[in-house]
PDB file of N, CA, C and O in Angstrom, chain B, residues numbered from 101:
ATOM      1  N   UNK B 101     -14.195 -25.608  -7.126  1.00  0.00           N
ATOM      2  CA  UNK B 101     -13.623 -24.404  -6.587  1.00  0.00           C
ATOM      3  C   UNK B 101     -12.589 -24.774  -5.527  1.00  0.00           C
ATOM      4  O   UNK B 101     -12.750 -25.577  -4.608  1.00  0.00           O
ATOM      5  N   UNK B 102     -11.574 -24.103  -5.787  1.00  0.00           N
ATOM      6  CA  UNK B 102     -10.395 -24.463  -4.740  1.00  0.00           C
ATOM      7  C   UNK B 102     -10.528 -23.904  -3.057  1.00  0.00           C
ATOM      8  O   UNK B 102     -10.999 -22.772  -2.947  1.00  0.00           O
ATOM      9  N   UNK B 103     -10.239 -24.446  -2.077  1.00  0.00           N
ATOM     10  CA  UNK B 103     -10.586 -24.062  -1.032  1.00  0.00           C
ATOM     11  C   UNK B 103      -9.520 -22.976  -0.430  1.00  0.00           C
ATOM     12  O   UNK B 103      -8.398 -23.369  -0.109  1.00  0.00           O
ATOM     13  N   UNK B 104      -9.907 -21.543  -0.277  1.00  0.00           N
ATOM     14  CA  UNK B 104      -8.918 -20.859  -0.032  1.00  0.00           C
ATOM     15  C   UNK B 104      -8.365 -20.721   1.313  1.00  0.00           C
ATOM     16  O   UNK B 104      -7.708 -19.760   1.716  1.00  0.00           O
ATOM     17  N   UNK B 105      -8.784 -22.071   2.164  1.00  0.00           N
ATOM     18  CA  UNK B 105      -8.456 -21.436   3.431  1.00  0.00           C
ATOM     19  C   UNK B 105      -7.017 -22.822   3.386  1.00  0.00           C
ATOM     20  O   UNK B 105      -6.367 -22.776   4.431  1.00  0.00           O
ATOM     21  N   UNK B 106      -6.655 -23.614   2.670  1.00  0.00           N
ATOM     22  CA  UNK B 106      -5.949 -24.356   2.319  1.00  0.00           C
ATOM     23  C   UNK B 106      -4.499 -23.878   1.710  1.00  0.00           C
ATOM     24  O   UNK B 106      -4.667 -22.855   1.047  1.00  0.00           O
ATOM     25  N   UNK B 107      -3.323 -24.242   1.727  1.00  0.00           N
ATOM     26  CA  UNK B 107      -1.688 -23.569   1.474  1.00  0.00           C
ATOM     27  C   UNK B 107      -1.453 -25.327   0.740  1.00  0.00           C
ATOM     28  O   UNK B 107      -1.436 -26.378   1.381  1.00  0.00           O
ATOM     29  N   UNK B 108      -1.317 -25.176  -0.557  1.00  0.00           N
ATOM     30  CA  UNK B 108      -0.877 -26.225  -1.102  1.00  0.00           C
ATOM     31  C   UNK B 108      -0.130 -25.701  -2.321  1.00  0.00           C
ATOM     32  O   UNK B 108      -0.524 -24.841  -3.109  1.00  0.00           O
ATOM     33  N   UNK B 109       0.573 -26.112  -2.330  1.00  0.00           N
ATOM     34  CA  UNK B 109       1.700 -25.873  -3.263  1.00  0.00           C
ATOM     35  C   UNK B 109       1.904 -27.008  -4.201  1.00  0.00           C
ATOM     36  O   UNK B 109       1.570 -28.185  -4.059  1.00  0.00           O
ATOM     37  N   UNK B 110       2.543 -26.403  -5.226  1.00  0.00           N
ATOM     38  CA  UNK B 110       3.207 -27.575  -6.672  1.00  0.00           C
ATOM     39  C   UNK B 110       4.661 -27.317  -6.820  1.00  0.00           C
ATOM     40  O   UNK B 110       5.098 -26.197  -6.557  1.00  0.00           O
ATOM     41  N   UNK B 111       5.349 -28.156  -7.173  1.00  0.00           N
ATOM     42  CA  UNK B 111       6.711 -27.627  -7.169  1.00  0.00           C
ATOM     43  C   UNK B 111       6.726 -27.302  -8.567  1.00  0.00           C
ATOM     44  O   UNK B 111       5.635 -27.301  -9.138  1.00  0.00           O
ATOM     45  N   UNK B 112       7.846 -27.001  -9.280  1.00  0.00           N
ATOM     46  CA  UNK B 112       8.286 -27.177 -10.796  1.00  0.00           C
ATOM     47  C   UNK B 112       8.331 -28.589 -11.133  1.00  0.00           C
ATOM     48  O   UNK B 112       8.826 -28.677 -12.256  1.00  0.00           O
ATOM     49  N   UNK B 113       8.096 -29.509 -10.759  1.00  0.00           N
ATOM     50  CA  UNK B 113       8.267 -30.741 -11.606  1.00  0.00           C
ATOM     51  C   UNK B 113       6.907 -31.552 -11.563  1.00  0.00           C
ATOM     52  O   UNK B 113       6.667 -32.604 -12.154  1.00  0.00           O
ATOM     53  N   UNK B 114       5.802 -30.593 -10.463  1.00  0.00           N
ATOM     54  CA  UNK B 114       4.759 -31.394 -10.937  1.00  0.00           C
ATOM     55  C   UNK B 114       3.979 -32.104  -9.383  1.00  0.00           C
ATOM     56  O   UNK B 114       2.836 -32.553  -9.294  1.00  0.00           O
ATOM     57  N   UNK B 115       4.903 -32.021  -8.415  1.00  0.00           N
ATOM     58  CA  UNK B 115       4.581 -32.522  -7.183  1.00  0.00           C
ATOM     59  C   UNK B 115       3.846 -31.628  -6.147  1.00  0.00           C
ATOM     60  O   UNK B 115       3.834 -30.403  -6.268  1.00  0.00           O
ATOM     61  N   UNK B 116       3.175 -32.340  -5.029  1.00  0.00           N
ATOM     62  CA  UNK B 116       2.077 -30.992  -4.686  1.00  0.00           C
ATOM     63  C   UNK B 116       2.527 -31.472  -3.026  1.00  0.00           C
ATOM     64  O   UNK B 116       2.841 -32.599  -2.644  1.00  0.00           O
ATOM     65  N   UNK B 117       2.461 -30.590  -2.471  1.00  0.00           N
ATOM     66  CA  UNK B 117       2.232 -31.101  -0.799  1.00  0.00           C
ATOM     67  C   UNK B 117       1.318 -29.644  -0.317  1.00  0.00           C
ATOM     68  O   UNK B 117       1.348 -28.534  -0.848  1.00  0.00           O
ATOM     69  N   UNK B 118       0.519 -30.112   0.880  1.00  0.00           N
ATOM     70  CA  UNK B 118      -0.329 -29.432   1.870  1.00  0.00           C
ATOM     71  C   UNK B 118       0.655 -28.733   2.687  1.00  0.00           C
ATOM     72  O   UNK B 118       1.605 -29.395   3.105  1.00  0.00           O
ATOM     73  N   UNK B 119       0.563 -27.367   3.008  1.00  0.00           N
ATOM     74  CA  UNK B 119       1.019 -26.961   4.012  1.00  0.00           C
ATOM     75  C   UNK B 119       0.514 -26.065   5.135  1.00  0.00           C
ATOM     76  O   UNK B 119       1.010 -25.330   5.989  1.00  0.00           O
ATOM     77  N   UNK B 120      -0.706 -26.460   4.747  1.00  0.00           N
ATOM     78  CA  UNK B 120      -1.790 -25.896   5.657  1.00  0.00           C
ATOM     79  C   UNK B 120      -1.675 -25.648   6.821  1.00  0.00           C
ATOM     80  O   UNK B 120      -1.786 -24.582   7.427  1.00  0.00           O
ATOM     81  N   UNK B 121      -1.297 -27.309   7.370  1.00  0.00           N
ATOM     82  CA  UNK B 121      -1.262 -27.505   9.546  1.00  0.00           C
ATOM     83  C   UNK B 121       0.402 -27.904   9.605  1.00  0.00           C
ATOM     84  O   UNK B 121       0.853 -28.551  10.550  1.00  0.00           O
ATOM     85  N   UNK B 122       1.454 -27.323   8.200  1.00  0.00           N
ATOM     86  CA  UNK B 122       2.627 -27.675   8.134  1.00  0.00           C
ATOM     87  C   UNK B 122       3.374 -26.726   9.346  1.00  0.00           C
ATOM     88  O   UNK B 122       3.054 -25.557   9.559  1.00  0.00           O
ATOM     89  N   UNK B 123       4.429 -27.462  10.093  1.00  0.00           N
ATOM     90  CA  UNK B 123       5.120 -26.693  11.238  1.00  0.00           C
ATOM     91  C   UNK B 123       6.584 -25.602  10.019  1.00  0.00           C
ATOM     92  O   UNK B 123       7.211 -26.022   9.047  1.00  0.00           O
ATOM     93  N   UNK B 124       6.626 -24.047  10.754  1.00  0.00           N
ATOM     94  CA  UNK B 124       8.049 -23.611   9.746  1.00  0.00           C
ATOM     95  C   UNK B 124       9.168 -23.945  10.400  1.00  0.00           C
ATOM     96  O   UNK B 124       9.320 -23.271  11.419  1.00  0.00           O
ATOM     97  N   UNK B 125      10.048 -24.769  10.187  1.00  0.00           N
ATOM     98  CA  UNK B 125      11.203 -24.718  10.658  1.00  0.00           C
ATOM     99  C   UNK B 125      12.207 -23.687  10.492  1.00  0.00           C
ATOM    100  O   UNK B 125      12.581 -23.149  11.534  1.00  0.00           O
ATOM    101  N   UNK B 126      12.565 -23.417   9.736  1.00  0.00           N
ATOM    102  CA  UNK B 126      13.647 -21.787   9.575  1.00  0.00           C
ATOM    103  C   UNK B 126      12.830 -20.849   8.183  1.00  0.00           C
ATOM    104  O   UNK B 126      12.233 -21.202   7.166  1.00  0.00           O
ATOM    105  N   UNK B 127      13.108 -19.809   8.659  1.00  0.00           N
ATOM    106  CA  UNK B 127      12.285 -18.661   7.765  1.00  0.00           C
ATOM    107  C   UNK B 127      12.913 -17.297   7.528  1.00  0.00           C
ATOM    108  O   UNK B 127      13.449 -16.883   8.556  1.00  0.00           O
ATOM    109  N   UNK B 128      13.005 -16.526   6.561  1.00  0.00           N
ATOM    110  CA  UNK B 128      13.692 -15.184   6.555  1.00  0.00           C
ATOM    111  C   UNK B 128      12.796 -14.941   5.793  1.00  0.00           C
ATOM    112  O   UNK B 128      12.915 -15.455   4.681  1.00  0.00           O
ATOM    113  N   UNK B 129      11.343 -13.938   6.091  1.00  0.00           N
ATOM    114  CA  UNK B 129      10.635 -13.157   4.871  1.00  0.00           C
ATOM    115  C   UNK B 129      10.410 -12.305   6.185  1.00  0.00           C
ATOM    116  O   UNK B 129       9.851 -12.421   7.276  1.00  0.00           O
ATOM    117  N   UNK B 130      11.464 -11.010   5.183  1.00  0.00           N
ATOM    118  CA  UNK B 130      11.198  -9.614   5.348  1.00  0.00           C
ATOM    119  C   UNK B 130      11.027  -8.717   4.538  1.00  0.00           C
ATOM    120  O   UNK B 130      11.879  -8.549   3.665  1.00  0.00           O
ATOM    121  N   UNK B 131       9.907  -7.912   4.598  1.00  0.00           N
ATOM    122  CA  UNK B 131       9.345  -6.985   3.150  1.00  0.00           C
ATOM    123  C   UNK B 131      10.333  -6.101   3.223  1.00  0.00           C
ATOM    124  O   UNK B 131      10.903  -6.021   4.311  1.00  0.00           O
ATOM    125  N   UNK B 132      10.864  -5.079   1.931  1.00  0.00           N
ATOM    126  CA  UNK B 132      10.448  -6.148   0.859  1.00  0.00           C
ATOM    127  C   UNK B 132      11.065  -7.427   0.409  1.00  0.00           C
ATOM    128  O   UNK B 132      12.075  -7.880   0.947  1.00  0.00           O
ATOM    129  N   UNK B 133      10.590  -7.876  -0.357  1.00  0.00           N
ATOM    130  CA  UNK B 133      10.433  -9.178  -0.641  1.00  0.00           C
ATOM    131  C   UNK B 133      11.538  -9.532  -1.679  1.00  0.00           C
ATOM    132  O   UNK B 133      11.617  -9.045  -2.807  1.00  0.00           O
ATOM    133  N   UNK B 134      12.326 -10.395  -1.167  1.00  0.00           N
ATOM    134  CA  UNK B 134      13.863 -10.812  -2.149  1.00  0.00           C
ATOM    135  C   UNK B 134      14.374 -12.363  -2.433  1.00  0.00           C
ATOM    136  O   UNK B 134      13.953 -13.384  -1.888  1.00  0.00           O
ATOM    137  N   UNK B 135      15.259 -12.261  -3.301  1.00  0.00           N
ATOM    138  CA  UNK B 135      15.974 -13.453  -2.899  1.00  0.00           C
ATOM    139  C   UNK B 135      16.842 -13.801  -1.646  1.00  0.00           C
ATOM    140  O   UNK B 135      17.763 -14.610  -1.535  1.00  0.00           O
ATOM    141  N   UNK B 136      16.379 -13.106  -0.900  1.00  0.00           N
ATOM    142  CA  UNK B 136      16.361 -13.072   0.514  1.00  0.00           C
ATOM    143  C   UNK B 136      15.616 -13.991   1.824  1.00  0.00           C
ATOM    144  O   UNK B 136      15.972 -14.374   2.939  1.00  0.00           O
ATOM    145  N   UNK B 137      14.353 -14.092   0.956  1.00  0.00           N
ATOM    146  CA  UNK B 137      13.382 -14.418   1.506  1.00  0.00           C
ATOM    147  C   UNK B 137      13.276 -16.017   1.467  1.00  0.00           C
ATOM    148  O   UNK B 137      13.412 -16.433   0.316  1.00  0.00           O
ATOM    149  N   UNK B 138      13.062 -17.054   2.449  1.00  0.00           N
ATOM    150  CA  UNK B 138      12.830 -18.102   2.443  1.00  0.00           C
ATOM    151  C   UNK B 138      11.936 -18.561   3.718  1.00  0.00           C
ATOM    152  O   UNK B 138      11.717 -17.809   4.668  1.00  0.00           O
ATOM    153  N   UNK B 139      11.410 -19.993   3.613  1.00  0.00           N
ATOM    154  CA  UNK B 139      11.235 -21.045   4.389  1.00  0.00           C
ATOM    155  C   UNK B 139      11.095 -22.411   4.158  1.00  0.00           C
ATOM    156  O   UNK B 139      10.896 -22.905   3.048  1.00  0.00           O
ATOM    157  N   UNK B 140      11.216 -23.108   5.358  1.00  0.00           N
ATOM    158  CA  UNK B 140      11.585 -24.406   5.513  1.00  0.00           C
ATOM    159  C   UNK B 140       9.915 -25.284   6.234  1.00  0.00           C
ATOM    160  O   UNK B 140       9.463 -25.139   7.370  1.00  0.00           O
ATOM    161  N   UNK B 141       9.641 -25.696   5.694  1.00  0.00           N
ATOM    162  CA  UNK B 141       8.152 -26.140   6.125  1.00  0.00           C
ATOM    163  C   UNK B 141       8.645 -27.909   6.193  1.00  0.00           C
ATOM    164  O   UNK B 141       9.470 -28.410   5.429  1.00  0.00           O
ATOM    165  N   UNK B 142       7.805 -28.747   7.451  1.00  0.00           N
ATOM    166  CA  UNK B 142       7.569 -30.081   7.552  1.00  0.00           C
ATOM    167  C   UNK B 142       5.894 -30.419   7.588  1.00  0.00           C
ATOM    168  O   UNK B 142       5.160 -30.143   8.536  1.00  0.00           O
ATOM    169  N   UNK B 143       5.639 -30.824   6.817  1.00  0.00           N
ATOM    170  CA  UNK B 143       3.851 -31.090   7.423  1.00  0.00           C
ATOM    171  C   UNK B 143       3.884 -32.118   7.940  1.00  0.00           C
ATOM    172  O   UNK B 143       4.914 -32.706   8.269  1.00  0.00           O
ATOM    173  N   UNK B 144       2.408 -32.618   8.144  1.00  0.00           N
ATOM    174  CA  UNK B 144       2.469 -33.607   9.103  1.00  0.00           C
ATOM    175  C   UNK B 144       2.364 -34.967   9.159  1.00  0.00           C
ATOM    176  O   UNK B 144       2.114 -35.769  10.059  1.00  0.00           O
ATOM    177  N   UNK B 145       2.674 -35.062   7.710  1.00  0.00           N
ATOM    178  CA  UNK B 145       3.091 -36.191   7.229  1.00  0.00           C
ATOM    179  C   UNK B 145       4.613 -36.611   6.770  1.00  0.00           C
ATOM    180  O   UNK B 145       4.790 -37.648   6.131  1.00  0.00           O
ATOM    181  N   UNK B 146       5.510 -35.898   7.071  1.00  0.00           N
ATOM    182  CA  UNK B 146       6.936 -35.598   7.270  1.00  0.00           C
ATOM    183  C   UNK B 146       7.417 -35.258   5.775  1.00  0.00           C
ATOM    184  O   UNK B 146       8.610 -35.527   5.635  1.00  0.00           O
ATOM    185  N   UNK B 147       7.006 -34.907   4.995  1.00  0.00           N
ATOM    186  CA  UNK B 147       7.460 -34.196   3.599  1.00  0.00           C
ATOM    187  C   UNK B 147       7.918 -32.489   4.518  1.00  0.00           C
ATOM    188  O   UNK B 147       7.352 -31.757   5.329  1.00  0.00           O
ATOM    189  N   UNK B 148       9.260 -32.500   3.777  1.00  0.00           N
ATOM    190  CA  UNK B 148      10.116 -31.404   3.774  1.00  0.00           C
ATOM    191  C   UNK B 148      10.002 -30.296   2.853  1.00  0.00           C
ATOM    192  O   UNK B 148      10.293 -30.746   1.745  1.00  0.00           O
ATOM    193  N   UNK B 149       9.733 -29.123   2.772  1.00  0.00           N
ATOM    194  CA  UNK B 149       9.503 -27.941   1.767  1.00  0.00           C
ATOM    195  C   UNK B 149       9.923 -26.629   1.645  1.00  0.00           C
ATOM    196  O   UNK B 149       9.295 -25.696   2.146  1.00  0.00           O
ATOM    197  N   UNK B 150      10.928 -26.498   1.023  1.00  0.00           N
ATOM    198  CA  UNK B 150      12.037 -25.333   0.946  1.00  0.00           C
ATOM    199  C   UNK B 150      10.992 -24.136   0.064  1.00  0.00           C
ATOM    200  O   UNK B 150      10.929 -24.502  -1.110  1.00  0.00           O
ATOM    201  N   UNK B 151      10.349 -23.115   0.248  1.00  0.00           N
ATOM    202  CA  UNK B 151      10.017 -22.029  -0.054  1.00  0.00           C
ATOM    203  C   UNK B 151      11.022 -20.781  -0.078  1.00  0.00           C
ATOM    204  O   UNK B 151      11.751 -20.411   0.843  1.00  0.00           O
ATOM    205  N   UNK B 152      10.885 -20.238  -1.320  1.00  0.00           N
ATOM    206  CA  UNK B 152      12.266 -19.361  -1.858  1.00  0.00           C
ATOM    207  C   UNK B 152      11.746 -18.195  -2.674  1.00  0.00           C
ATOM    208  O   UNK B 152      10.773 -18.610  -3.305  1.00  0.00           O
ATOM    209  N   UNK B 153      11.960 -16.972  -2.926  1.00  0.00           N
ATOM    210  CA  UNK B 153      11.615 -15.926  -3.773  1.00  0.00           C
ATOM    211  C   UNK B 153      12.939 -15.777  -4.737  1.00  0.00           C
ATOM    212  O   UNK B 153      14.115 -15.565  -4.444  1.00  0.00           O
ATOM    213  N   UNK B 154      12.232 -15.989  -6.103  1.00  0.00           N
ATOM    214  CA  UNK B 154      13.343 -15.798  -7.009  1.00  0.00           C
ATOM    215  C   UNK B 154      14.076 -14.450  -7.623  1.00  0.00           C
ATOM    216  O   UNK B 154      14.815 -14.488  -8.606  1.00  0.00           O
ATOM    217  N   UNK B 155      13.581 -12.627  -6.497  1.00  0.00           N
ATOM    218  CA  UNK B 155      13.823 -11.374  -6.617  1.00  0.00           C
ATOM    219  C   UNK B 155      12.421 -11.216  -6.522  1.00  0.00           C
ATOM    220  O   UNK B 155      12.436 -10.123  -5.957  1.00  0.00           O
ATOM    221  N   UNK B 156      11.443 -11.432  -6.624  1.00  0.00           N
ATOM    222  CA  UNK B 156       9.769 -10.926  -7.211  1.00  0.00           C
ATOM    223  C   UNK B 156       9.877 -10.149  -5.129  1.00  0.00           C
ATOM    224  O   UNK B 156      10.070 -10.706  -4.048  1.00  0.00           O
ATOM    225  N   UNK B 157       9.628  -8.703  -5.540  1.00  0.00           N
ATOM    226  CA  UNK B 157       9.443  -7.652  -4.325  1.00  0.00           C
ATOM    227  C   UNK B 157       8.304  -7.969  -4.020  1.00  0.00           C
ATOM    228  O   UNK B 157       8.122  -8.012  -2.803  1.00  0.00           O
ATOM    229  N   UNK B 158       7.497  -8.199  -4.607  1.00  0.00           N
ATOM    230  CA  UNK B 158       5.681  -7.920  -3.828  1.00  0.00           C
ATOM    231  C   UNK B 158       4.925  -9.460  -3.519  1.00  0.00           C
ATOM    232  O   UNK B 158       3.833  -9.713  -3.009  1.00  0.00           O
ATOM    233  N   UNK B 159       6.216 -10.535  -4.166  1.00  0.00           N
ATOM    234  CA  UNK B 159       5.721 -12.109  -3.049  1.00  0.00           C
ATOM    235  C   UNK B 159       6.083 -12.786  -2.359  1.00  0.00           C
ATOM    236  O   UNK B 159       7.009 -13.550  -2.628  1.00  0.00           O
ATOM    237  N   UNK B 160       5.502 -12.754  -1.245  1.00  0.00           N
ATOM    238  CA  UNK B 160       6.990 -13.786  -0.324  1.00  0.00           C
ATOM    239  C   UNK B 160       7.769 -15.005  -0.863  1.00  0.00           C
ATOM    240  O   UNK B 160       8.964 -15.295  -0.903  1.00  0.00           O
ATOM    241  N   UNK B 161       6.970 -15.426  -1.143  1.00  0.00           N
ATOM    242  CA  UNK B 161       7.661 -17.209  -1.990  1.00  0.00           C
ATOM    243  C   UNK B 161       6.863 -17.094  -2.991  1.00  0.00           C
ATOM    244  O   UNK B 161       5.688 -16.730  -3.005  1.00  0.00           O
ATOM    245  N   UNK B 162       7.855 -17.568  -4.218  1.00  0.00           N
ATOM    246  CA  UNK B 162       7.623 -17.703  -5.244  1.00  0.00           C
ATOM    247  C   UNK B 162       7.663 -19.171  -6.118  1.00  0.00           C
ATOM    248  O   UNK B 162       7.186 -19.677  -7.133  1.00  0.00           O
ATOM    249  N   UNK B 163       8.406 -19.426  -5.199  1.00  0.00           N
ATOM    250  CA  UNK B 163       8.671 -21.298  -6.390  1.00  0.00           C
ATOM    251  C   UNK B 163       9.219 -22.446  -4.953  1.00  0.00           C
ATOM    252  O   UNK B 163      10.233 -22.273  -4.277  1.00  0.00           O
ATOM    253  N   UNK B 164       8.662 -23.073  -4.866  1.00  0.00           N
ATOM    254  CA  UNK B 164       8.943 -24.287  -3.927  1.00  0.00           C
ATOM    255  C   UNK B 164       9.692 -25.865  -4.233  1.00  0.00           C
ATOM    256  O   UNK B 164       9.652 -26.442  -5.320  1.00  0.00           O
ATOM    257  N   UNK B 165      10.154 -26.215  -3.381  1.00  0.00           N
ATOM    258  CA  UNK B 165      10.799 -27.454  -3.983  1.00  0.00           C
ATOM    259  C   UNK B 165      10.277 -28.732  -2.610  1.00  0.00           C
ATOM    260  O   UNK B 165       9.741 -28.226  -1.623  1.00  0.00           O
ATOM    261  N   UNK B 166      10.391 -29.743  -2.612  1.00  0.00           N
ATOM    262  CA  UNK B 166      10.373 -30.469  -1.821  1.00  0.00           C
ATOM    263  C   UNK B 166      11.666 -31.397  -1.875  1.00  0.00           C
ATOM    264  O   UNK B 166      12.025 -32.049  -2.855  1.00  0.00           O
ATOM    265  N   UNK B 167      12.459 -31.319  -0.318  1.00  0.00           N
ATOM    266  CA  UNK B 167      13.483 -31.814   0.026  1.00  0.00           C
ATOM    267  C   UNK B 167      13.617 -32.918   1.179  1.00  0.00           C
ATOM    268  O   UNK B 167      12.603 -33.186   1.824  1.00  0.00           O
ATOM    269  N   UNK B 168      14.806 -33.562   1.465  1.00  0.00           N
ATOM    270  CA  UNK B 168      14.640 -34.392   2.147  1.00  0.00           C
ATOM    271  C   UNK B 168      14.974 -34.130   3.463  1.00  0.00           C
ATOM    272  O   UNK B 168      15.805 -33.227   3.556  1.00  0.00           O
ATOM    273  N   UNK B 169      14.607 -34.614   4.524  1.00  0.00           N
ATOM    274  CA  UNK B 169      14.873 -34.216   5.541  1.00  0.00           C
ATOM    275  C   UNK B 169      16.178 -33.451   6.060  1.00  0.00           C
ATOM    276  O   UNK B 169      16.083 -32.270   6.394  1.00  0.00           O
ATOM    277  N   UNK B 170      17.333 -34.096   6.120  1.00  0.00           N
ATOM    278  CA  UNK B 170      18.713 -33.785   6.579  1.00  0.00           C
ATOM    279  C   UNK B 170      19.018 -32.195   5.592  1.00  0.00           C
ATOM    280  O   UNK B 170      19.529 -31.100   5.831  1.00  0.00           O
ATOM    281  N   UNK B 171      18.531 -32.697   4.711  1.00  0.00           N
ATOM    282  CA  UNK B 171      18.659 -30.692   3.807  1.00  0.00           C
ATOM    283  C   UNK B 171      17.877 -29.791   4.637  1.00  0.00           C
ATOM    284  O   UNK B 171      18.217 -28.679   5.039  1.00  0.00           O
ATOM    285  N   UNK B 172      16.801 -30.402   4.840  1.00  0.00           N
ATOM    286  CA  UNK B 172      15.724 -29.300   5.415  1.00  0.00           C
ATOM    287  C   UNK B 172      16.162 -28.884   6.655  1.00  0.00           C
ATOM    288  O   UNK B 172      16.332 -27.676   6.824  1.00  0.00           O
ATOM    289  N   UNK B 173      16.514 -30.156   8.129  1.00  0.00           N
ATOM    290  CA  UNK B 173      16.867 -29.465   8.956  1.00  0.00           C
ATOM    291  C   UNK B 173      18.445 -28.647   9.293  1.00  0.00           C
ATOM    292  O   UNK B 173      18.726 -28.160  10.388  1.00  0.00           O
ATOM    293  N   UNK B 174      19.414 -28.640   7.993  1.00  0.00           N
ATOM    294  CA  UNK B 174      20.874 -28.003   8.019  1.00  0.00           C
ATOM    295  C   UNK B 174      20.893 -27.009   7.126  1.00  0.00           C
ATOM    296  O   UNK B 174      21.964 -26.643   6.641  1.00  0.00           O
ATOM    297  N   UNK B 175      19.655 -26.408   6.770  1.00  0.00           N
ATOM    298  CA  UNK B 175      19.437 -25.970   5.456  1.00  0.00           C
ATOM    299  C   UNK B 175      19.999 -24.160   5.818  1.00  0.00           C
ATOM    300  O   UNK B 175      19.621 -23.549   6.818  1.00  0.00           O
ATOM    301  N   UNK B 176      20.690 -23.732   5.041  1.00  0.00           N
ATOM    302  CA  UNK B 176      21.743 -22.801   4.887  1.00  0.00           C
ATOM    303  C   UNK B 176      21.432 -21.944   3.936  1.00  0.00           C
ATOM    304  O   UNK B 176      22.157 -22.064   2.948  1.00  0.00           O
ATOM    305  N   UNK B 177      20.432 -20.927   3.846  1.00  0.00           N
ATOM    306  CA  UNK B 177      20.546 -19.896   2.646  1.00  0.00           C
ATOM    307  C   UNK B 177      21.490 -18.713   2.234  1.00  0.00           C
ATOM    308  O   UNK B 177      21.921 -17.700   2.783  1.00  0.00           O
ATOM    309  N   UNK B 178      21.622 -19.396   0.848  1.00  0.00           N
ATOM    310  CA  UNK B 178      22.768 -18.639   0.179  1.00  0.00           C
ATOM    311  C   UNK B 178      22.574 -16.848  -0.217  1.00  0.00           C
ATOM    312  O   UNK B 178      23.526 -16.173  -0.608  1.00  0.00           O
ATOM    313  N   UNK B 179      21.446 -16.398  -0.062  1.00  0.00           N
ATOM    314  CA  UNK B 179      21.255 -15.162   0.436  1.00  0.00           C
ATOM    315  C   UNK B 179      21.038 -14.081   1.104  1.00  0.00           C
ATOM    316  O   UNK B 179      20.190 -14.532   1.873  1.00  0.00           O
ATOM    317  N   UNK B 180      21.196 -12.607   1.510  1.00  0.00           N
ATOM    318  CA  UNK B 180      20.815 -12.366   2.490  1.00  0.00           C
ATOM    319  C   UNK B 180      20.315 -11.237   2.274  1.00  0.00           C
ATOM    320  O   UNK B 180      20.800 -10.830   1.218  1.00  0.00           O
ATOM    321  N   UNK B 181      19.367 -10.255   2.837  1.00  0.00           N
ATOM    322  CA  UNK B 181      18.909  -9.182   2.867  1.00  0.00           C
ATOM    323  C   UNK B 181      19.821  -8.053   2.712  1.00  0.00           C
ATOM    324  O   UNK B 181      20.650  -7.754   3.571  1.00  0.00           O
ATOM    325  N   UNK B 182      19.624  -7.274   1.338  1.00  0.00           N
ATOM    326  CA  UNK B 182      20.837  -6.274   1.114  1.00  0.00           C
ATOM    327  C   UNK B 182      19.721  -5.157   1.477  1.00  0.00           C
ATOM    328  O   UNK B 182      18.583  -5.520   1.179  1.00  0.00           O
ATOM    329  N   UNK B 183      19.802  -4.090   1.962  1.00  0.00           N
ATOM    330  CA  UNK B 183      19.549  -2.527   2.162  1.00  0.00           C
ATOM    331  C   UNK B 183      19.280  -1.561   1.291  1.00  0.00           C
ATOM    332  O   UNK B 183      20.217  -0.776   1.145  1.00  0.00           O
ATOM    333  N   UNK B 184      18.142  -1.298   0.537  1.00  0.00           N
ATOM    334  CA  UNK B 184      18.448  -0.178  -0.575  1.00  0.00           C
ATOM    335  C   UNK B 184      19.165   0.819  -0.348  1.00  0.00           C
ATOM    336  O   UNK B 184      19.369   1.649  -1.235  1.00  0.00           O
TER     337      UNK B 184
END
């Protein structure tokens, strides 16, 4: 049984990191929920983790990637919160 008090993620290619006791470095999740929405996670083992919503309204992050540092801390999202 998986432990639910645990934030671990898989990316699309198969890779997993903890982000349990991970610090957020930059973040934009405001409901509702868009391609708007991101964050930038370091855990504490220095793996970098870009969290992103691909449009899905009702989840904050939807698909994760793991990046390398210098992306993570200059990291620039290409979207922004439009207004219904």
């Amino acid at each position: 049984m998986a432990d639910k008090k645990k934030f671990i993620i898989t990316t699309p290619d198969g890779r997993r990191a903890d982000l349990t006791n991970a610090r957020t470095l930059k973040s934009n999740n405001l409901y509702p929920f868009g391609k708007h929405n991101y964050s930038i996670y370091e855990t504490p083992e220095g793996v970098f983790v870009r969290g992103f919503n691909d449009g899905e309204r009702e989840i904050m992050l939807t698909r994760f990637d793991i990046i390398d540092e210098a992306t993570a801390r200059n990291y620039q999202h290409t979207y922004v919160r439009e207004e219904e």
